[in-house]
N, C-alpha and C positions, 0 to 999 in steps of 0.2 A: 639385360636378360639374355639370357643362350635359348637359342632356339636352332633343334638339328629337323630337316625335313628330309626325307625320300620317297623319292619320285620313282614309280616303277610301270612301265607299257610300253608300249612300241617303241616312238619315241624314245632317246634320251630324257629321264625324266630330270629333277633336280631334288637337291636334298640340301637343305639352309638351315645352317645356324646363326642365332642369334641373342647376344648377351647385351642389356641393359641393367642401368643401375636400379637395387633393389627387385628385379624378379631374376626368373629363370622358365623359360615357357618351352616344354615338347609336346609336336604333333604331327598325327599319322593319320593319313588319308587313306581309309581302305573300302570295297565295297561293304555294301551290306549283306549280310547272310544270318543264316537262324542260329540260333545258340543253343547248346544243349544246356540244363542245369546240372550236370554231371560233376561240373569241377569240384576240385579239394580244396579247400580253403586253404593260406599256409601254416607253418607245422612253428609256433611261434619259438618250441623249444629249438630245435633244428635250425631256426633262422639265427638266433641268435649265437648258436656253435660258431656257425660259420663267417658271424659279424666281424668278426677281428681280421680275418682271412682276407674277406674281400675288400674292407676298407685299406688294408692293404695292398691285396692287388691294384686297387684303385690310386693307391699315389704312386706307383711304380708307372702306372699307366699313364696317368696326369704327366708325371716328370717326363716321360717318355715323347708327349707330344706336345710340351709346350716346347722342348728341346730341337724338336725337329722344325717346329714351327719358328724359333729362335734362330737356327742358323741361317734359316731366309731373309728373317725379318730384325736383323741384328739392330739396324738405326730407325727402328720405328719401335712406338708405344703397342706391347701387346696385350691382352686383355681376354681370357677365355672360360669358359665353366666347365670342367673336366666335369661336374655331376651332372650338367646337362646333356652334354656329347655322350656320355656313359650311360645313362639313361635311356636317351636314342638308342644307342645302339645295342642293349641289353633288350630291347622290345625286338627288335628288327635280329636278333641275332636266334631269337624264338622261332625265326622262321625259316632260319638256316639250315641245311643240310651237306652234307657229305662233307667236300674237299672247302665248300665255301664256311660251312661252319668252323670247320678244324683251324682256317687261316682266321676266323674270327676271335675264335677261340684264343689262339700264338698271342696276336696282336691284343688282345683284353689281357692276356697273361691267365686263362683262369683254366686253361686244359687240365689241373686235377679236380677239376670241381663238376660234378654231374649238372645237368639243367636243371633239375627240379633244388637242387643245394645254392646253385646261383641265383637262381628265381627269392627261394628265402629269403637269399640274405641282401636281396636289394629290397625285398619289401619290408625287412626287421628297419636298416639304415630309412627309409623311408617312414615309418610309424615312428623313431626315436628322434628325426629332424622333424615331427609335426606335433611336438609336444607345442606346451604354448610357456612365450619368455614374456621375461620382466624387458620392455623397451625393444626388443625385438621383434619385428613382422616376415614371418617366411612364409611363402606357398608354392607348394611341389603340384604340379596338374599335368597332366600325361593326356590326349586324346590321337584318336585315329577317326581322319575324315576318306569314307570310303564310295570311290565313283561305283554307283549302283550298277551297273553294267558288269563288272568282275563280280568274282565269286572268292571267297577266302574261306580256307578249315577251321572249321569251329572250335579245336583243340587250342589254335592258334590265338583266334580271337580268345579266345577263354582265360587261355595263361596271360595276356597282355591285360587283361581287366581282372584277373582276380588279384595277379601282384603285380600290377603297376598301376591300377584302377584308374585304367584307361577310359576314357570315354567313348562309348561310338556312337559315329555320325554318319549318316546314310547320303549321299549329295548325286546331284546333277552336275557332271563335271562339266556337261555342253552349254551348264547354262551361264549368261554371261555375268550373274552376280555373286559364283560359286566362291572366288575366290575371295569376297567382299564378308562373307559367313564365316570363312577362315579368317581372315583377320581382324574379324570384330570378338571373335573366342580370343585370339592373339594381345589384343587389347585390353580387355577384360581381365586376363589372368595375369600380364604384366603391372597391371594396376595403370596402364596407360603409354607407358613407359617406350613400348613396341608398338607401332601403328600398324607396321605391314609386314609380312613374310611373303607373301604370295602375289606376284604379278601377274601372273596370267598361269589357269592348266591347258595343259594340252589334250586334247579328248582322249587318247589313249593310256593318259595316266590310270592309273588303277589304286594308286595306295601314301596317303602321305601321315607320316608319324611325328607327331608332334609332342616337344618337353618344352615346358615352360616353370622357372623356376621364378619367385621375386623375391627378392632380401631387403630389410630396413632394418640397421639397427643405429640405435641411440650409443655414444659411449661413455662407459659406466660413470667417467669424470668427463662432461663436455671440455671442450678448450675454451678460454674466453677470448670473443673478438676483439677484446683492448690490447689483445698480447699478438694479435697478428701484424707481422711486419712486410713489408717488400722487403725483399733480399736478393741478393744474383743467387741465379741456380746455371750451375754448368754442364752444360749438353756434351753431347760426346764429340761433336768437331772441337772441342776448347772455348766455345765463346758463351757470354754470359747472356743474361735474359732475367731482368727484374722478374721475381712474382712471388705472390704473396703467401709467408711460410706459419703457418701457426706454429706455438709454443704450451706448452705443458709442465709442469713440473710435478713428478708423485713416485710412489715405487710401484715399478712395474716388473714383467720376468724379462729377461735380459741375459744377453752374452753379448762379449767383444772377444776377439782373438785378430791373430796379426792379418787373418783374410777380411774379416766383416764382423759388423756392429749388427745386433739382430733386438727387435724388440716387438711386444706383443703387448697391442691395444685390447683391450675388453670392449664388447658392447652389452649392455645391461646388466644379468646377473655374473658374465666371465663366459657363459658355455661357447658363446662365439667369441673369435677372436682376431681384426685385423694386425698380421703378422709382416713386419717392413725387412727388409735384408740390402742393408747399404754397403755392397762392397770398400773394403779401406781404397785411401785415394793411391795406396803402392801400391794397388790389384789390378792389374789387366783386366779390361770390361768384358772380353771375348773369351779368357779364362778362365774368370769369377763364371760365366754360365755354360763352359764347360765340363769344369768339376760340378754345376750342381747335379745334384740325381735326388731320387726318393731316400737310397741310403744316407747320405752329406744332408738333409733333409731333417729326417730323423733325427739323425744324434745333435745335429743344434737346437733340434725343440726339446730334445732330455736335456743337454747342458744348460738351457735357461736358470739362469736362479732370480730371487727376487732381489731388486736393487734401487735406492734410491738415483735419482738424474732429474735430465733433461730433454725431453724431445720436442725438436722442431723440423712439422711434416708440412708438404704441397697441400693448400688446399688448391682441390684439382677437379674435375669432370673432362669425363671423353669419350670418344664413339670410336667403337673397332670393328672392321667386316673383314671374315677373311672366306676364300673358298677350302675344304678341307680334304677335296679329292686326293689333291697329289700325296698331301701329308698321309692319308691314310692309306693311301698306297704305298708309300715308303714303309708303313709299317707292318705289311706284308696283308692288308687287305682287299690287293687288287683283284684279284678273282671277283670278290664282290661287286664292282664296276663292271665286270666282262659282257658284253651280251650274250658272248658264245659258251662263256665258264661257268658264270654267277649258278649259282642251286639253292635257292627259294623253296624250295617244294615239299617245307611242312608250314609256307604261307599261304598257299595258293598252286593250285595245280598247272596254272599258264609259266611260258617262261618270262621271268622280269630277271630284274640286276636294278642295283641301285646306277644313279646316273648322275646323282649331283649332290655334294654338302655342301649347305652355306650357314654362315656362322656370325653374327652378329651381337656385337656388347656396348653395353653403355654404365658408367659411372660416376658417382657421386662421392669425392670425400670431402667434408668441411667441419665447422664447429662442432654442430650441435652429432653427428654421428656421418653416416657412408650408407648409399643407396642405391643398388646392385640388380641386373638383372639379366637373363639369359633367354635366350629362343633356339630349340636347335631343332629343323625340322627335317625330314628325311623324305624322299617321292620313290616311288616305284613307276616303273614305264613296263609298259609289253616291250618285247622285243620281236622285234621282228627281227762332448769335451768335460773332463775332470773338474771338481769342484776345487777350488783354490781358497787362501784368505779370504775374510770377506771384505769385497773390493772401495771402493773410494767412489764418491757419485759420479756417478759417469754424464757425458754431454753426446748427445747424437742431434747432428744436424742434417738433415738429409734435403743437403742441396745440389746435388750428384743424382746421376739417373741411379733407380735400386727395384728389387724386386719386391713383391708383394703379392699377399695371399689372405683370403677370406676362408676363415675353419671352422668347423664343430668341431670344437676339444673334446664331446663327449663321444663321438663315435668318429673323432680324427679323419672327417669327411672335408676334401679341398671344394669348397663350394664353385673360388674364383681367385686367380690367380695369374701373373702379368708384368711383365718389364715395361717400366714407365721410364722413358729416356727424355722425353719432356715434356712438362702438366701444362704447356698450354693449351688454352681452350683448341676442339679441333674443328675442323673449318667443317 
């Protein structure tokens, strides 16, 4: 589950994500305040102009920062939900102004898109992932827990509950079972998955945003457990490590070329689809995520074609926490952090600045399907390729570290996505 929090008050506040297997959970803590009934519902035609656009911007943005988060974390399994971090911060970007909005803006990639055109089209993308699937379980929940002491613009609250249909929560931030309320909602929406986001608030916190995604899906051909073997898998120092590889034989969509072997799992009816990307073993592993981008991205999920084979994948589970400040500051979000720069002030008339991301995932792949989930919560503080012959069956062994991604093929949404350098269990 991804879960992004911001923390915004005197105090440095803290903003946490968190990704487990099968969810994806955000939440925002804001006070409470009256609501007008004024809002505009959104505009379904308009939202869906614009669906193509943002789902786009959206994997330029994904690629952008799993990449950045890549070059830190090169010998380690990564693991994140770009629909949860985006979500967060599509809520918390509602409240941005001037020079902080505009670096929000750069870094989303979405400066030709008005608010109210962005607002759409994250809530079209949201209504079209909550269809309901054959073997598939998803749930998108957005709330904002708000310390009663602040005061927030209703304009604000309004746009965050009519397209991201936020929930709000009115809380005692002095009191000592506040944050035990926050993560029984955290629980709940994870399907279980996330126990905790929240260790302790700080009484001057004012505002925490919370996304919370879950994912299950079954695949459309289970694998059978009589075909799972132990096999060496090899890590990126050169040395092997027995574990155990499942096997499959069917046609699926598929490309190989002299960089990578790319193949795409179905869950249920096909609309989702876990997608694996095994660099060739002549590919440089610092290279191969190099060159990938959202474009390199792209054109290998149009050159798939359909192909009979072989696959044998990790059955795996693992838990990732990472903090996302610096990352998001390398991507020209710093302002946001500043106590002295940050501009809030179409959230709340006090001055805050976000003060902390934390980001949290957890994963399941095995026979029967893959169990996925995210948390990402955010806090506000006051401050003081070409088609060819048709090819020959192909074998993909994916005993080498490789990348991987969880997709809605129909609105080409990256749910989650992550370099797995090695599936053992993690401590």
């Amino acid at each position: 589950m991804n879960r992004l929090f911001f923390d915004f008050g005197k105090p440095l506040g803290a903003i946490a994500t968190a990704i487990l297997a099968g969810a994806f959970v955000t939440s925002v803590p804001v006070q409470s305040c009256s609501l007008s009934n004024s809002s505009t519902p959104p505009n379904q035609s308009d939202s869906l102009t614009n669906l193509d656009e943002t789902t786009s911007i959206y994997t330029h943005f994904a690629f952008k920062l799993f990449s950045t988060i890549q070059q830190q974390q090169r010998q380690e399994n990564i693991f994140i939900s770009p629909a949860s971090i985006t979500n967060a911060l599509a809520m918390t970007y509602n409240g941005a102004d001037g020079t902080t909005q505009m670096a929000m803006a750069e870094a989303l990639e979405i400066q030709g898109m008005s608010l109210d055109e962005f607002n759409q089209a994250n809530a079209a993308v949201k209504t079209l992932l909550f269809d309901e699937y054959e073997a598939v379980e998803i749930n998108i929940a957005n709330s904002l827990w708000l310390n009663q002491t602040a005061s927030f613009l209703p304009n604000f609250l309004q746009r965050v509950t009519e397209f991201y249909q936020a929930q709000l929560n009115r809380l005692d931030f002095t009191s000592p079972t506040a944050p035990d309320e926050i993560n029984a909602w955290v629980r709940e929406q994870t399907n279980d998955k996330i126990h905790k986001i929240i260790e302790q608030i700080n009484p001057d916190d004012i505002l925490y945003l919370m996304n919370a995604i879950y994912f299950k899906g079954s695949w459309t051909e289970e694998f059978s457990e009589e075909l799972t073997q132990e096999l060496p898998f090899r890590r990126l120092d050169g040395t092997t490590q027995p574990h155990p590889l499942m096997l499959q034989v069917g046609n699926y969509s598929y490309l190989e070329n002299s960089e990578v072997q790319a193949i795409s799992l179905p869950y249920g009816n096909g609309q989702f689809s876990l997608y694996v990307l095994l660099p060739r073993e002549t590919v440089n592993f610092d290279q191969f995520y190099q060159e990938l981008s959202a474009e390199q991205w792209t054109a290998w999920i149009k050159a798939m074609r359909r192909q009979d084979g072989m696959i044998q994948l990790p059955r795996f589970e693992l838990g990732y926490s990472i903090a996302l400040n610096d990352t998001l500051e390398q991507m020209g979000m710093g302002i946001a952090f500043s106590p002295n720069q940050a501009d809030f002030s179409k959230m709340t008339a006090e001055n805050v600045h976000i003060s902390a991301v934390q980001h949290k995932t957890f994963l399941e792949v095995n026979e029967e399907g893959t169990e996925a989930a995210a948390v990402t919560s955010m806090g506000i503080t006051r401050i003081s390729l070409d088609e060819g012959p048709k090819p020959e069956r192909f074998s993909m062994i994916v005993d080498r570290p490789f990348f991987m991604a969880i997709r809605d093929n129909r609105t080409q949404t990256i749910l989650f996505m992550g370099s797995i350098v090695d599936p053992r269990p993690s401590n």
